[in-house]
Kinemage of the C-alpha trace (Angstrom):
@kinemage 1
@onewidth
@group {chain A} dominant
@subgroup {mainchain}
@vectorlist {calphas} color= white
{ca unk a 1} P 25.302 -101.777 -115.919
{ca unk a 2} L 26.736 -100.311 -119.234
{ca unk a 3} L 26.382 -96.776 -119.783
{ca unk a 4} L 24.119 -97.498 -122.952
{ca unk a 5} L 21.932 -100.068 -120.765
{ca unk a 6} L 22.108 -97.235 -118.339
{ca unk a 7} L 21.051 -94.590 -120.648
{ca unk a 8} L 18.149 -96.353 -122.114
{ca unk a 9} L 17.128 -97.823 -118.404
{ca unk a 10} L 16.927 -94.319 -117.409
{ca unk a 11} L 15.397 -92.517 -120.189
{ca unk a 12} L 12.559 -95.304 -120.495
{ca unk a 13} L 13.779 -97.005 -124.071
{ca unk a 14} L 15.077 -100.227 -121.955
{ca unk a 15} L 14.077 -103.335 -123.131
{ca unk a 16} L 12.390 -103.772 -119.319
{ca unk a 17} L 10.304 -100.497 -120.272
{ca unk a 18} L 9.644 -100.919 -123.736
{ca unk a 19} L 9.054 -104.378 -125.825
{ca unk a 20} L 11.775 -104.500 -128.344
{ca unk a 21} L 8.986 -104.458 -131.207
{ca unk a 22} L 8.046 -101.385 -130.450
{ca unk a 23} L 11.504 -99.658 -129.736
{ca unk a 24} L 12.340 -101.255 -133.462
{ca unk a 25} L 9.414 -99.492 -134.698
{ca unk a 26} L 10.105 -96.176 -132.897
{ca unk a 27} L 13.350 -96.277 -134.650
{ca unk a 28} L 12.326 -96.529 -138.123
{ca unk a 29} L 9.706 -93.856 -137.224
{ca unk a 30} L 12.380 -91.667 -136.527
{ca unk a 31} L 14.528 -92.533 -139.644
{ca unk a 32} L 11.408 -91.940 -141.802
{ca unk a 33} L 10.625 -88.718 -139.611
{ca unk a 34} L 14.439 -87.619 -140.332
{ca unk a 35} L 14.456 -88.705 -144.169
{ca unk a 36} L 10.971 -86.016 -145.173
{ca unk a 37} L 12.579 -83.185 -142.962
{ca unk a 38} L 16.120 -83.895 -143.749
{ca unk a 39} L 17.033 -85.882 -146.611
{ca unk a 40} L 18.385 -89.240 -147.366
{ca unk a 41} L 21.834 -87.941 -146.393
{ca unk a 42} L 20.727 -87.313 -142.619
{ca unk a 43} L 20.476 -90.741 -142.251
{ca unk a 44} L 22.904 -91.455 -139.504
{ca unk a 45} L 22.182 -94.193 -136.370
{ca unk a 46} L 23.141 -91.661 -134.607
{ca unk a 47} L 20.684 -88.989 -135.753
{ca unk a 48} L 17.964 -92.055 -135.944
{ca unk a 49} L 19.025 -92.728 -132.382
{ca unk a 50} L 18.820 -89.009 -130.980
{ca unk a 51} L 15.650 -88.287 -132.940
{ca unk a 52} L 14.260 -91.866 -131.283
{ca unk a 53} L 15.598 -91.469 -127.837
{ca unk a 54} L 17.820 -93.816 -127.239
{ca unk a 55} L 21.580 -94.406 -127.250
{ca unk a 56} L 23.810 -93.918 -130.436
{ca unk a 57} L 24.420 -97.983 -129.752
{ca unk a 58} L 21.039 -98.809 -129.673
{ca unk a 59} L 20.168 -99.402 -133.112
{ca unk a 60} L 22.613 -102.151 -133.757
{ca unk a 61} L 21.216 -104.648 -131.605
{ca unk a 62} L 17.783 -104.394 -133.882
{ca unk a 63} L 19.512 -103.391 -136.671
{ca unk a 64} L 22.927 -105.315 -137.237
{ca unk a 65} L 24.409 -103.356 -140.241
{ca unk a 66} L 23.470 -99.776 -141.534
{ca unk a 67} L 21.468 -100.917 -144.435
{ca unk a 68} L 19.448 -102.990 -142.247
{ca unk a 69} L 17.660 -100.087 -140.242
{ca unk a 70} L 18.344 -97.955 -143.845
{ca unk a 71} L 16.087 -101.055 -145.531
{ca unk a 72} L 13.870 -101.050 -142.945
{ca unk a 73} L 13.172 -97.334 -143.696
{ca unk a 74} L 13.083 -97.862 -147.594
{ca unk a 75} L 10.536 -100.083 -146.864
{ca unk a 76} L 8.082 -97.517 -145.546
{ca unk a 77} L 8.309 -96.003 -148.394
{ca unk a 78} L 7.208 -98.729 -150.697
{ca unk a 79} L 4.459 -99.371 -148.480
{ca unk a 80} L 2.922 -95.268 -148.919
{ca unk a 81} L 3.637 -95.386 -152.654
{ca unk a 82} L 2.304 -98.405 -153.506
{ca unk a 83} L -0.852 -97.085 -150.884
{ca unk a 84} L -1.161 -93.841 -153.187
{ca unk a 85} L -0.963 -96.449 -156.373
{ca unk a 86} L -3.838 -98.050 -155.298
{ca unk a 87} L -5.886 -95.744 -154.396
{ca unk a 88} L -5.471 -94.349 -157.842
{ca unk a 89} L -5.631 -96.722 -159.981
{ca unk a 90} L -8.168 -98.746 -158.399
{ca unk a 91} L -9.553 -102.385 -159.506
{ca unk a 92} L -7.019 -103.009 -162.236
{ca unk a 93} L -8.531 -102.591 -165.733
{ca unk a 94} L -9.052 -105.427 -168.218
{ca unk a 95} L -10.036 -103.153 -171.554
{ca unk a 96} L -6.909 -101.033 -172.893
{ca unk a 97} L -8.350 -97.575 -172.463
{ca unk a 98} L -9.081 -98.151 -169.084
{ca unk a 99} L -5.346 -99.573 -168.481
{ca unk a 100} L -4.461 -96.677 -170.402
{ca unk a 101} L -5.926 -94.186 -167.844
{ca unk a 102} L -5.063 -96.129 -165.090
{ca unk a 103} L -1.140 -95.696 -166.492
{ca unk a 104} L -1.255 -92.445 -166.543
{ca unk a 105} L -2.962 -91.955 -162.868
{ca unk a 106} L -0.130 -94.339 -161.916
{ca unk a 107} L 2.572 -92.157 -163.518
{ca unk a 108} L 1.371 -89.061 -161.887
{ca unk a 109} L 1.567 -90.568 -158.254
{ca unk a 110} L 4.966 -91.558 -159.247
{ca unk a 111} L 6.454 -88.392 -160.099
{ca unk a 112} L 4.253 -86.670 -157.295
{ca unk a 113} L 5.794 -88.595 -154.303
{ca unk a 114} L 9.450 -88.289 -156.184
{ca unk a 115} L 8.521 -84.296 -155.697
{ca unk a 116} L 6.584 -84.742 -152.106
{ca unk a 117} L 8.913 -87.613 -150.738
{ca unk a 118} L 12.330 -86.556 -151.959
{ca unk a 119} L 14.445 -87.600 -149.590
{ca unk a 120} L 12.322 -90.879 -148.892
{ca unk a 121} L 12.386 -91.557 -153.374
{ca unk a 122} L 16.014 -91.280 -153.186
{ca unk a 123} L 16.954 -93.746 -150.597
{ca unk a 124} L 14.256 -96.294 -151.933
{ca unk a 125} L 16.093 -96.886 -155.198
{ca unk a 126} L 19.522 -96.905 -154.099
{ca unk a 127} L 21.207 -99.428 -155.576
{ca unk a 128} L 23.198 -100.443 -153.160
{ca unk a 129} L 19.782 -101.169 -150.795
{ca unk a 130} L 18.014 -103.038 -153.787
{ca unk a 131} L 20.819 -104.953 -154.436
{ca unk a 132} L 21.208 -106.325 -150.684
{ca unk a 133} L 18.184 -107.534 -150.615
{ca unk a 134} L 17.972 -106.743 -146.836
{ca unk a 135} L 15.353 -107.492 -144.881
{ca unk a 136} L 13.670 -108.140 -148.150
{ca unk a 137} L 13.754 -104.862 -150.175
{ca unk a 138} L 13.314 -106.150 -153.098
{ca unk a 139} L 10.327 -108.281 -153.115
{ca unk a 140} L 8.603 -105.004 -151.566
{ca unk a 141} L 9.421 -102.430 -154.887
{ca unk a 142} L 9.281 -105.438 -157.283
{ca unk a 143} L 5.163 -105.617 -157.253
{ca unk a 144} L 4.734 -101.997 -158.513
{ca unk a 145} L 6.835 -102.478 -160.993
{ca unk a 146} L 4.928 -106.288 -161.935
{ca unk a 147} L 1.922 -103.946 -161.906
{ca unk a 148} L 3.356 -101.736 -164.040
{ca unk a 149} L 4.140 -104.177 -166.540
{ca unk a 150} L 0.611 -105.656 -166.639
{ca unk a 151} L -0.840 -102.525 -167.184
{ca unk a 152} L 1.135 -102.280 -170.200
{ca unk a 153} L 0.512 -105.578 -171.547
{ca unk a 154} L -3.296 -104.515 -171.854
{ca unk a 155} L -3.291 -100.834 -172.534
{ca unk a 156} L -0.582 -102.307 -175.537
{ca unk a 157} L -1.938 -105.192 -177.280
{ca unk a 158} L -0.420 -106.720 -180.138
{ca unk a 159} L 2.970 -107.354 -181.467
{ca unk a 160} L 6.125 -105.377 -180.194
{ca unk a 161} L 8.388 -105.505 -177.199
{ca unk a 162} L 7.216 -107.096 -174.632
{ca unk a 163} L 5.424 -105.673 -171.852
{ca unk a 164} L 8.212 -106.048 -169.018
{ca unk a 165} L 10.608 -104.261 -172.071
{ca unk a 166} L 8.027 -101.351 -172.893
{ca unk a 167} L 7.197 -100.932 -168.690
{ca unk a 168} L 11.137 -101.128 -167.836
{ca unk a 169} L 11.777 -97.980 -170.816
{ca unk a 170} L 8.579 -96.053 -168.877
{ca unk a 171} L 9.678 -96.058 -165.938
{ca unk a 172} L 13.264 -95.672 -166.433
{ca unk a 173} L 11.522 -92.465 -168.385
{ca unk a 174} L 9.605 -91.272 -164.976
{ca unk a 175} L 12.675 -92.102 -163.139
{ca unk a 176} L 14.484 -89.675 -165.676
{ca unk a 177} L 11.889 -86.870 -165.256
{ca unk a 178} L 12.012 -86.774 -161.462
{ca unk a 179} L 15.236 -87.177 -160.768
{ca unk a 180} L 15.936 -84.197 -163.291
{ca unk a 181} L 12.853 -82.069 -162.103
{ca unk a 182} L 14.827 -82.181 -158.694
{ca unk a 183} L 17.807 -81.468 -159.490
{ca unk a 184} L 16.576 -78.656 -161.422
{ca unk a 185} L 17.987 -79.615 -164.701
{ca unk a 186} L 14.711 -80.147 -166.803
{ca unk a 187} L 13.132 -76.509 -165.565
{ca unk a 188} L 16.433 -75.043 -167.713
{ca unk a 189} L 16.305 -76.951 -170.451
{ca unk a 190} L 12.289 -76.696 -171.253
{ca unk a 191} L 12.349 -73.517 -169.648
{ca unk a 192} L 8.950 -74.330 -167.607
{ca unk a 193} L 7.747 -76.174 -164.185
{ca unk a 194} L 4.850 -77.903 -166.774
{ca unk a 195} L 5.736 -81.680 -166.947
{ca unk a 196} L 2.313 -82.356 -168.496
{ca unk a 197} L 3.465 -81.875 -171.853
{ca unk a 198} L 6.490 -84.142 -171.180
{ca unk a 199} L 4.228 -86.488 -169.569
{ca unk a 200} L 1.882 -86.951 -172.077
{ca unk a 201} L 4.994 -87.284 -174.587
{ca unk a 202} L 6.438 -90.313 -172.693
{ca unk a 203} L 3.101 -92.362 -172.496
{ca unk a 204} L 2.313 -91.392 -176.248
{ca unk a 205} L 6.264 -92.446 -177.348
{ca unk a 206} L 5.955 -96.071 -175.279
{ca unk a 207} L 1.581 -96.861 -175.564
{ca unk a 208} L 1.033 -95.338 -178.469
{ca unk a 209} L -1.203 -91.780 -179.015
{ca unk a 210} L -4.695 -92.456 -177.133
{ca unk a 211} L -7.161 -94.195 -179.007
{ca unk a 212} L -4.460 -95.951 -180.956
{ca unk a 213} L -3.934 -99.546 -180.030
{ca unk a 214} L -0.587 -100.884 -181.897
């Protein structure tokens, strides 16, 4: 007997005592446990290991590489934004006022989880995790943004970019205003914690003022 089969044996985490299902879960638990308390730099299989109970080597044989348990985290993620989304914004709208409000609900629960989820918004749109594609990443993040972009198309009719161009510069915006609210930068330069104002200037500068269909 190995010393990590011997380790996991004893403590319980064995794959006799445990079905490996739910010993892959437990670990992503733990990295999504260690990513809100710690940040996205915690993420160690070590760490994940401690925090899940189980030997340092223990992750590899559910996880072969680093970004595969680091994916499998991400994913978690997705899954409570895109939870939040919907509960916001509801049926999705067909009129543009509605889509209109529903773009703006959907643009707050964006840059509230960037601000309540730091740690877990960071390692969701790292690049090098998108561009893997591991354990299927990207097909996970790429429906908000698809229902980001429909949104658009209605609460923008008419002529113009299109609606992927005009939903790609929004969120690139919201992307902007988070990552910039948490770093601290955009508090010095508009001297305020309000990001109402800059909200409502980003919708207006990409939709169009409300009321005003272009």
């Amino acid at each position: 007997m190995t010393e990590e089969t011997r380790t996991e044996t004893e403590t319980g985490t064995g794959s006799a005592a445990e079905p490996e299902a739910g010993l892959r879960a437990r670990l992503v638990d733990a990295g999504v446990e260690l990513v809100h308390a710690e940040g996205a730099q915690a993420l160690s299989l070590r760490e994940i290991a401690r925090r899940a109970g189980v030997s340092h080597g223990a992750p590899r044989r559910y996880f072969p590489t680093h970004l595969d348990l680091l994916s499998a985290i991400a994913r978690e993620g997705f899954a409570e934004l895109a939870e939040r989304i919907a509960a916001a914004v509801g049926e999705e709208a067909e009129e543009s006022e509605g889509a209109r409000a529903q773009l703006d609900a959907l643009a707050r629960v964006h840059l509230d989880f960037a601000l309540t989820r730091r740690g877990m918004y960071e390692l969701m749109f790292r690049h090098d995790l998108l561009e893997s594609g591991r354990l299927g990443l990207r097909d996970t993040s790429l429906p908000l943004f698809d229902l980001l972009a429909r949104l658009v198309a209605r609460a923008r009719p008419g002529s113009g970019p299109a609606p992927t161009v005009v939903a790609a510069a929004l969120w690139a915006n919201l992307h902007g205003i988070a990552q910039l609210r948490a770093w601290g930068s955009l508090q010095l330069a508009t001297r305020t914690d309000d990001v109402e104002p800059l909200l409502r200037a980003v919708l207006d500068a990409h939709l169009g003022p409300v009321g005003r269909a272009r």
